[in-house]
N, C-alpha and C positions, 0 to 999 in steps of 0.2 A: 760316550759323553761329548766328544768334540763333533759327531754326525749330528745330534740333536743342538750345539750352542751353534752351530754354523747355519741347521737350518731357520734358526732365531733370528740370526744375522740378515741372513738373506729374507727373508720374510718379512720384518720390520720395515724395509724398501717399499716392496712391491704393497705391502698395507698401506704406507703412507699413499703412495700414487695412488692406490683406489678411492680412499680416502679425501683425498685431493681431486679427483674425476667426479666424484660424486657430488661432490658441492658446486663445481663448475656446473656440471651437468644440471646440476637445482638450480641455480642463482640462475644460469643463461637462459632455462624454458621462461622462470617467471619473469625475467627480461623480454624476452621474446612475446610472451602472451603477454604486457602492460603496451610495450611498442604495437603490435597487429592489434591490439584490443581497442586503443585507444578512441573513446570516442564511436567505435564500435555496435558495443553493447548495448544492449536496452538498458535506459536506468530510468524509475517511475520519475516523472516529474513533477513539480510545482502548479500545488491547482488551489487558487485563489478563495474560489466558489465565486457569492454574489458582491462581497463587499464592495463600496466603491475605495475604500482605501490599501497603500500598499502594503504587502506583508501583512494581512492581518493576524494570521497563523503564520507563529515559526515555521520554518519546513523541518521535513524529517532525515534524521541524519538519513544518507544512502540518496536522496530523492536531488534530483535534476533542477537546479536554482535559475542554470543561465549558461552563456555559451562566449569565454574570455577570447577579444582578438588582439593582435599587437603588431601590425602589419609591420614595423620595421622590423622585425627577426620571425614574420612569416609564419604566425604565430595564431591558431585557432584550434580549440580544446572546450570541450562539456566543464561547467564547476559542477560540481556535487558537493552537496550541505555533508559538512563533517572533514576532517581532519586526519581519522584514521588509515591504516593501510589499505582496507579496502575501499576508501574512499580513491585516494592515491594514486589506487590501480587504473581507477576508469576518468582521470583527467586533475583538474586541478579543485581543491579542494579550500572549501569555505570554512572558515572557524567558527562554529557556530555561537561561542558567547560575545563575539564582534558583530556592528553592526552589518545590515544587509543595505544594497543599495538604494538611495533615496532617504535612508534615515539620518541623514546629516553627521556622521561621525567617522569613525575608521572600520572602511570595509577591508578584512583581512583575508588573500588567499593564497595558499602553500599547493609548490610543486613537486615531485623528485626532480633532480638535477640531473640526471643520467633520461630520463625519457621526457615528461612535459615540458619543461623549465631548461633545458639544454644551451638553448643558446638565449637564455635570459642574461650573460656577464654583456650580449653586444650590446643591451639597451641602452642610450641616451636622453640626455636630459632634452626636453622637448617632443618625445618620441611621445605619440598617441597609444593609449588603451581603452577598448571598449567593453566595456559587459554588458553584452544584450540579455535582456530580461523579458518575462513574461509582461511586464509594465512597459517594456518600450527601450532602449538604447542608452547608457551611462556609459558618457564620454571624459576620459581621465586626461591628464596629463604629466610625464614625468617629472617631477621637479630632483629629485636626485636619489644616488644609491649610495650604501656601505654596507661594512660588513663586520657582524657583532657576534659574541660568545653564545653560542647553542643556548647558554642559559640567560640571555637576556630576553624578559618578556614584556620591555620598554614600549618596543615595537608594536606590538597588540594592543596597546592602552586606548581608551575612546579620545578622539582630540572633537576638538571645539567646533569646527565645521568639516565636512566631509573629505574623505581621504581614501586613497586605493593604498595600499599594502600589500607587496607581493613579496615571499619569502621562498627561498629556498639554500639546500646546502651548498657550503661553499669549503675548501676549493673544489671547482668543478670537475679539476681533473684529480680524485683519492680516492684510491684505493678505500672500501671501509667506509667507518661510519666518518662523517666527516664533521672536524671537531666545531665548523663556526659558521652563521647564516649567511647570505646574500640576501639584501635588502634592498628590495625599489618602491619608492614614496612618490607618488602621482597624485594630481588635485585634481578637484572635481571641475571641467569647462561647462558641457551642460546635461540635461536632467530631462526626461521629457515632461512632458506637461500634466499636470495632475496633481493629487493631494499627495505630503507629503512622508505620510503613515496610514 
């Protein structure tokens, strides 16, 4: 009886540490493959057709929108329409029931904090952002950041004239799911030339 509660004993350990290896081992490939992948990948992109105006088709979740830069934190990533995790994987990602650029309202896009978005806490107020587009180059500008409750969808709402919205979890340095957003609100400086829908 004490040969089999000892081997219990001892066993309960060595489960736990496999246990625990095993998740490292998961969690670190799929880190590893969103870091090497990033930007990477083939992802269909955004095809207009003949229209002369922008966006005249939604895109499709998964499909290639545009390509965010942010040169003060050295910062150039693929968006991809949609939100989801495997949106995630291959860069930064566009909320598809917010506006798209050039439509005069709040353009919304989410990072992970741990791969795209990393050193999004160094940005500054004044610091440029671009999203080149299949239209041509929208140039943003920081006007300021904060940081709000996971369940605040404040942030997402349509504002009155156009607006860049970059989200991601915050704090940057948790373990887990992390309980509250990092928030950067940029205004529109300029647009290129053309119709406006």
């Amino acid at each position: 009886m004490n040969v089999a509660l000892g081997m219990r004993r001892n066993g309960l350990p060595a489960l736990l540490v496999a246990v625990g290896m095993t998740l490292t081992l998961g969690f670190g490939w799929d880190y590893f493959q969103q870091i090497v992948g990033l930007g990477h990948r083939p992802v269909p992109a955004y095809r207009a057709g003949s229209s002369r105006h922008r966006w005249p088709v939604r895109p499709a979740i998964g499909t290639g929108i545009g390509v965010l830069n942010i040169p003060a934190i050295h910062l150039t990533a693929p968006i991809i329409q949609g939100t989801g995790a495997a949106q995630l994987r291959e860069g930064v990602g566009h909320a598809p029931d917010t506006a798209l650029p050039g439509q005069g309202s709040n353009v919304f896009l989410a990072g992970h904090r741990d791969t795209v978005f990393r050193a999004l806490g160094r940005i500054h107020t004044g610091d440029v952002v671009t999203f080149d587009t299949l239209y041509g180059k929208f140039v943003y500008q920081v006007t300021f950041s904060q940081v709000v409750t996971q369940y605040d969808t404040q942030v997402m709402k349509p504002t009155p004239q156009e607006t860049l919205t970059l989200m991601t979890c915050y704090p940057f340095l948790f373990f887990g799911f992390a309980p509250d957003r990092y928030i950067v609100h940029a205004k529109l400086l300029s647009a290129p030339a053309g119709n406006a829908r």
